[in-house]
Structure formats: structure tokens, C-alpha cells
N, C-alpha and C positions, 0 to 999 in steps of 0.2 A: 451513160450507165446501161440504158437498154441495148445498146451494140454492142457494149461488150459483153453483158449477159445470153444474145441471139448469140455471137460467133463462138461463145465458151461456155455451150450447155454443156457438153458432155464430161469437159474437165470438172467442173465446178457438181458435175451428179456424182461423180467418182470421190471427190471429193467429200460428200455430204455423207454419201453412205460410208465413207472409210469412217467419219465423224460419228455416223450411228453406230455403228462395230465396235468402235473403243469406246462408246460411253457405258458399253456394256447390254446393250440392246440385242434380244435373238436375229439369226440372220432371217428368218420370213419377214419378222418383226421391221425389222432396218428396209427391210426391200419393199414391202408394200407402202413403208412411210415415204420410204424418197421418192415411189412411184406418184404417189397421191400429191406429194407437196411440191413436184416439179409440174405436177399435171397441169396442176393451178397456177404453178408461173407463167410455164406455156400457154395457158387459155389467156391470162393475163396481158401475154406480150407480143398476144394475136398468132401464136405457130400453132396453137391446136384448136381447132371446135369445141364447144359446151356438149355437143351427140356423145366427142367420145367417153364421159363421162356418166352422161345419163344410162349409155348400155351397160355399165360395169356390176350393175346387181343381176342384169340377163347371165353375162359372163361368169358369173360369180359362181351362180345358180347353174349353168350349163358345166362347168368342171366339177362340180361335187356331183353331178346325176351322171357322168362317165364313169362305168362300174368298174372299168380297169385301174384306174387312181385308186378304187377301195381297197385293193390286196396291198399297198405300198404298207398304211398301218395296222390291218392285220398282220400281217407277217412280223413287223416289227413287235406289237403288240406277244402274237407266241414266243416269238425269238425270248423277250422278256419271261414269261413265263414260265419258260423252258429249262433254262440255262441252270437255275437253282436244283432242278430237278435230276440232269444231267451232272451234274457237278457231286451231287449228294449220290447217286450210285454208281459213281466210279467210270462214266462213260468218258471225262477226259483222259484216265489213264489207257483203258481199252482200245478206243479208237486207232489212233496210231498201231498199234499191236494187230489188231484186229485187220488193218487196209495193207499191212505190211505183208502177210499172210494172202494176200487174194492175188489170183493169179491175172496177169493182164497180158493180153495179146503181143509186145511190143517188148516185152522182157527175157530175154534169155534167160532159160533157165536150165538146169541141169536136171530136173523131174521130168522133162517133158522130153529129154533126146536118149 
């Protein structure tokens, strides 16, 4: 059983997380569980180190203090915000109207010959 678990990690993780996806589980959610619980196989079945585990709250701690990852959920966060507000005065109707009107380099036009 352990041979065939070493030669068919990777089906069997494919596998697991297709299993977390349909049970209804978010995808971070599904993706950190099957990271975590193969980690433990592999320590288990001697292909990984107990270190690389112990680092994982450095790791953890080192991607939330990279200031560039913080604009992914601000942006999303205004996008949210926004959209109610844009909707209510009219800016999905204008836009198009508005961009159709603007002159761009690349377009023949008969205004400009």
C-alpha cells in the first residue's frame, strides 16, 4: 500500500481536491486542506521533512506583510462598492456612448482628413 501511495501521489492529490470541490468546499479552502493533509502523508511515508512544516507560519506571516498581495482585496473590496453606485446614476448606460465618441489614433476617421 505504501508503494503504491509513493508512485501515485499526484493522481490521488488531484483526486482529493477534485473530492474537496464537489463537496462544496471554497477553492482556497480545498487547496490549503489537501496541501496540509498530503503534507502529513508525506512526512508520514518519509518523502517530506517535519522543517517543512514547522516554517509554514514564517511563510504564512511572510505573504500577508508583502504590500503588493494587499491591492488584490482592496480593489475588489471598491469594485464592490462601486458598482451599486455606478449602476444608480446611469454610468452603465453612458460609458459605451461616451468611449464611442473618443477619438483614437488607429481609427479613420472622416473628422480628421
Amino acid at each position: 500500500m505504501t508503494e503504491f501511495l509513493i508512485a501515485n501521489m499526484a493522481p490521488i492529490m488531484f483526486a482529493a481536491l477534485v473530492v474537496f470541490l464537489l463537496s462544496g468546499f471554497p477553492v482556497a479552502f480545498s487547496l490549503a486542506a489537501n496541501g496540509l493533509m498530503f503534507g502529513l502523508v508525506g512526512i508520514e511515508l518519509g518523502l517530506l521533512k517535519p522543517e517543512l512544516l514547522q516554517a509554514l507560519p514564517n511563510r504564512l506571516f511572510g505573504i500577508m506583510a508583502n504590500d503588493t498581495l494587499l491591492a488584490i482585496p482592496f480593489f475588489t473590496f471598491m469594485g464592490l462598492i462601486s458598482l451599486p453606485v455606478m449602476l444608480r446614476y446611469g454610468y452603465d448606460r453612458r460609458s459605451p456612448q461616451a468611449l464611442s465618441q473618443h477619438p483614437v489614433p488607429w481609427r479613420k476617421s472622416s473628422r480628421h482628413h
